[in-house]
C-alpha angles and dihedrals in degrees: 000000000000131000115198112189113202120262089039120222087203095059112123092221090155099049118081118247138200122269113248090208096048128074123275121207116196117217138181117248129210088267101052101255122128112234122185116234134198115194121192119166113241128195076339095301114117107235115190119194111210122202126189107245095210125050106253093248075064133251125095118292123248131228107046135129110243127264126276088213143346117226134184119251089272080077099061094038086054088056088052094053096040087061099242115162107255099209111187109234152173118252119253120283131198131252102286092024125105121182138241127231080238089059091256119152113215134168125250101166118063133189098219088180084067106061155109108211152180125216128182103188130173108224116185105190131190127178138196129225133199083249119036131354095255121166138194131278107280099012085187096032103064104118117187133219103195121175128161139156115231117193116186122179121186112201114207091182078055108035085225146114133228117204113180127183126198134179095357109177146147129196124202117201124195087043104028112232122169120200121172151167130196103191132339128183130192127183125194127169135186094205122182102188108087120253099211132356119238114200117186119200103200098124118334114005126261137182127222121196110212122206109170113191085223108137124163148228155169150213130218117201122350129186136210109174119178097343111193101249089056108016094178091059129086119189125198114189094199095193145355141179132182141182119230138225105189097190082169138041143128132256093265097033100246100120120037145144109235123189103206123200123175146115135266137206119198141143119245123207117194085196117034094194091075080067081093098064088071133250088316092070118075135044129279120242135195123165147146121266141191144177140184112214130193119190120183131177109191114218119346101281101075092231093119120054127181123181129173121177124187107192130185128189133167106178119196119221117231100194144005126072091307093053109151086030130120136196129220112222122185125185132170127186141174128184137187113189115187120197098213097167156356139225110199092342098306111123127248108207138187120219125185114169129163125207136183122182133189105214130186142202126188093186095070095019094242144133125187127181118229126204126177131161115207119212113183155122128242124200112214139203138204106007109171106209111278102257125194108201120172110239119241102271084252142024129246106279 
């Protein structure tokens, strides 16, 4: 098992290494191992940089390109009497890669919107009723299991990107708190070709070619069990959908800010026990819904990740004694995830967030406002390195 901490002491910053994006001849040594070496002529001198093909505890190095040929040891001693400058070296490495003195490969760029990951989190929480200032049991006690999957494609034929979210959830001991999420699904596109063509007609004619960054998504089943402002309700959105505005997002759609608006159907028990009675108990819910979401990823390594989201939601109950009756929810949240290390190339990060949420219950006629702050680590898995890559000019028409 290996542990890189960034930045990493181990890193051979002051030895030359190969170029990725240049050709690699393999060649035979005195001693019978095989180096990869890399030749360019400089103020006509040719300098060859050599590279050692296997890691010095023994065993081939990963993460290399392979080899534009592969040559006997002549071919090396020919280098050597034509004159040519042996620089000792470190082998290629990949985009996202850096390179040990020992010939190790490592990552030290991460995806963190392509994941599966395991968080442990301490979240002391407080709320705030119409009548008194109460907290939960254990206010400083509440420990927090969190796991989820992210998927995000980035289409260069589409200009667009493709976030998916499954099994999202979070569990809260001492005072027992579910949230969860089935499936979400989010599009956004930073199209070139117009949508629609707009011609005015005041004075000469002109054509405007409109193309609007509105993109689209949708959830399926969210779960809110025992939430601290009111600990005997359980709420399960069923469904949502939404259209986007993105005013804001970068060249390759990573970080954006993204202005949500959409409708929601659930079902709301006041007392989550009567679950048990099976689907008939509870009260139907539709309702309208919108967010404001702000995603930063600070540099190009993905080492730094900001997110705020600002969400709205007034859901309107279809049957029970509040028929007819909404409700007005508030909730504000900003996050900040590190990654401060990585065992085997699986990235250590650190995540601190603070929420606070205005929640309201017609039932009862009363609205609390929650506030919690969130301090924990995730374990990740499967980060592929954070690549920019410029979009074609156009999409595919």
């Amino acid at each position: 098992m290996a542990l890189a901490v960034f930045p990493a002491a181990a890193r051979a910053d002051a030895v030359p290494q190969l170029a990725w994006d240049k050709p690699v001849r393999c060649l035979t040594n005195d001693d019978g191992k095989v180096v990869r070496v890399q030749c360019e002529t400089r103020d006509k001198e040719l300098v060859c940089l050599v590279a050692p093909n296997e890691a010095t505890q023994g065993g081939e190095i990963g993460h290399t390109k392979e080899c534009d040929t592969i040559e006997p040891s002549e071919a090396l001693k020919k280098l050597v009497k034509d004159g040519a400058k042996m620089v000792p070296a470190i082998a290629e490495t990949p985009h996202g890669y850096a390179r040990a003195s020992t010939g190790r490969a490592y990552q030290v760029k991460f995806d963190l919107l392509n994941r599966i990951f395991l968080g442990a989190s301490w979240v002391p929480t407080f709320q705030l009723s119409e009548k008194a200032f109460t907290s939960p049991e254990a206010p400083f006690g509440r420990g927090q299991a969190e796991m989820g999957i992210h998927i995000s494609v980035l289409s260069h034929k589409g200009r667009s990107r493709h976030d998916i979210r499954i099994l999202e959830g979070t569990a809260t001991f001492a005072d027992l708190e579910l949230r969860g999420l089935l499936f979400a699904y989010d599009y956004q596109h930073l199209h070139r070709r117009p949508a629609f063509w707009l011609t005015s007609f005041f004075g000469h004619p002109r054509l405007y070619e409109v193309a609007p960054p509105l993109g689209w998504g949708f959830r399926i089943l969210r779960v809110n069990d025992r939430p601290p402002a009111f600990k005997s309700t359980l709420d399960m959105e069923f469904a949502e959908a939404h259209l986007a505005w993105n005013p804001w997002q970068s060249e390759d759609l990573y970080n954006h800010l993204r202005i949500e608006a959409g409708l929601d159907f659930g079902k709301f028990w006041e007392d989550r026990t009567e679950i048990a009675k099976g689907t008939g108990s509870g009260v139907w819910y539709a309702g309208f819904d919108a967010e404001a979401k702000l995603r930063v990823s600070l540099g190009d390594s993905g080492l730094h990740n900001v997110n705020v989201d600002l969400g709205y939601a007034r859901p309107t109950y279809l049957d029970g004694p509040k028929a007819g009756s909404g409700a007005n929810n508030i909730t504000l949240k900003a996050s900040y995830e590190g990654i401060f290390a990585a065992i085997n190339d699986q990235p250590l990060s650190f995540r601190v967030s603070a929420e606070g949420a205005s929640r309201e219950d017609p039932f009862a006629d009363v609205r609390n406002l929650e506030v919690r702050a969130t301090a924990g680590v995730r374990l990740s898995f499967w980060a592929p390195p954070r690549v920019f890559e410029p979009l074609p000019e156009f999409e595919d028409p």
